[in-house]
N, C-alpha and C positions, 0 to 999 in steps of 0.2 A: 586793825583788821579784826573783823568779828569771828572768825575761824583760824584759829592755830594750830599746830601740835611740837608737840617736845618729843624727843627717842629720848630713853633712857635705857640704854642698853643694860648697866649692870643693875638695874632692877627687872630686865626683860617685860618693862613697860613703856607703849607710849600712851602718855596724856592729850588727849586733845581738848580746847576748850574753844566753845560758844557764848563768844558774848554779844550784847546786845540786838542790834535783829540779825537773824541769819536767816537768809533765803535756802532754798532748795538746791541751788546751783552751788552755793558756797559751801555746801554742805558736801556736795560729792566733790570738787575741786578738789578741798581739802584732804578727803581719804586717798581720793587719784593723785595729791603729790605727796603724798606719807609713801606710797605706793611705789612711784618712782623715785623717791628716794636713796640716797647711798646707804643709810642704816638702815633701811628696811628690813624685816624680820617676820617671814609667814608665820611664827612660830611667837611672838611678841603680844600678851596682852595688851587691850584698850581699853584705858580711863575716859572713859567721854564726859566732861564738865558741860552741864548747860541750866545750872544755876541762876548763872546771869545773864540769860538771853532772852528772847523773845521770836516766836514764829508768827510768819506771816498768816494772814486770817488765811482757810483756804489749806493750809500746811497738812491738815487730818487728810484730805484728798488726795494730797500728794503722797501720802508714805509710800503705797504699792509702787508708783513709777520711781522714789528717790531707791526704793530695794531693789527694783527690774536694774536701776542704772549702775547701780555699785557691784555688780554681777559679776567681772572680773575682778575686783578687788577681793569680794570676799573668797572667791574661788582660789585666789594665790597665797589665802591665810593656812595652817594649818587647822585641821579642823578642832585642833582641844585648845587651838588658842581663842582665851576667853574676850568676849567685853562688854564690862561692865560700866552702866551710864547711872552718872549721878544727876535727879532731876528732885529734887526738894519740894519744885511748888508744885499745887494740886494739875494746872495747865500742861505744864511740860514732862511731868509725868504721867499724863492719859496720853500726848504725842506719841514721847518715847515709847511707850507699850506696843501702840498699835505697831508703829516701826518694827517694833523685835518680832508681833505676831508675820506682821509680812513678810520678813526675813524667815524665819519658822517655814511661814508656808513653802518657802521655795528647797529649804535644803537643811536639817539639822546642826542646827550653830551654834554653840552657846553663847548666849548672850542674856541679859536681866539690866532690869532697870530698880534700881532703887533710893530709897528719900535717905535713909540714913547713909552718912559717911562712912562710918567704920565697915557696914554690909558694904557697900560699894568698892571698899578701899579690901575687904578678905575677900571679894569673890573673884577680884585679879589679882589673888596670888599673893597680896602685900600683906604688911603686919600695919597694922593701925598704930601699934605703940612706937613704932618707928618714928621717931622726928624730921625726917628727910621725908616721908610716906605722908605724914599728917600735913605735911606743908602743899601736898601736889592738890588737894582739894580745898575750891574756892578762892585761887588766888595762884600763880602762876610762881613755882617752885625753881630753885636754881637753873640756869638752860645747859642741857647735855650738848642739846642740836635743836635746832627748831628749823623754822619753815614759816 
């Protein structure tokens, strides 16, 4: 499946990861079943992994409607809970940006995209020297819970 995520509740993190192509649809699916979820956590930062993925041509068009649709999800987060997307290659991280601008436009959210992992991995909240932490980027970390 090109869309996953993990709860990891006693790090009050969930990971999600993108791999290979993910469409638009699998993309809010995904938040929408984190969402209804049993460990769900309005209060829970997000690791977004999309490292290993690829968006559809077309994809930069769609950020404003993939933000308009996620509208109740992020509305049920707390608003200091952060998330933070790791995008390494120069493509998916011009995506990601635009994404967070659109989300931006609608409601003050924190959210950041960055190449390096350790900034990715401190700005939700983790310690990078962590062993268990260092394992959740780029490769799919022991599972709490998943989906």
């Amino acid at each position: 499946m090109p869309a996953t995520f993990q709860v990891y509740p006693h790090l009050n993190i969930v990971l999600v990861l993108f791999r290979d192509d993910i469409t638009v649809e699998q993309n809010i699916e995904t938040f929408l079943r984190y969402r209804s979820d049993s460990l769900f956590d309005g209060g829970q930062h997000i690791l977004l992994d999309v490292m290993d993925c690829r968006f559809p041509e077309g994809f930069f068009a769609e950020t404003a409607r993939l933000a308009h649709r996620l509208s109740a999800y992020h509305e049920a987060r707390d608003p200091r809970a952060r998330t933070s997307i790791f995008a390494p290659g120069k493509v998916n991280h011009g995506i990601c940006r635009l994404y967070r601008d659109a989300v931006r436009a609608r409601r003050p959210y924190p959210l950041e995209v960055f190449r390096d992992p350790a900034e990715a991995l401190l700005y939700a909240e983790l310690d990078p020297r962590d062993r268990e932490v260092r394992g959740l980027l780029g490769r799919i970390g022991p599972r709490a819970a998943s989906s």
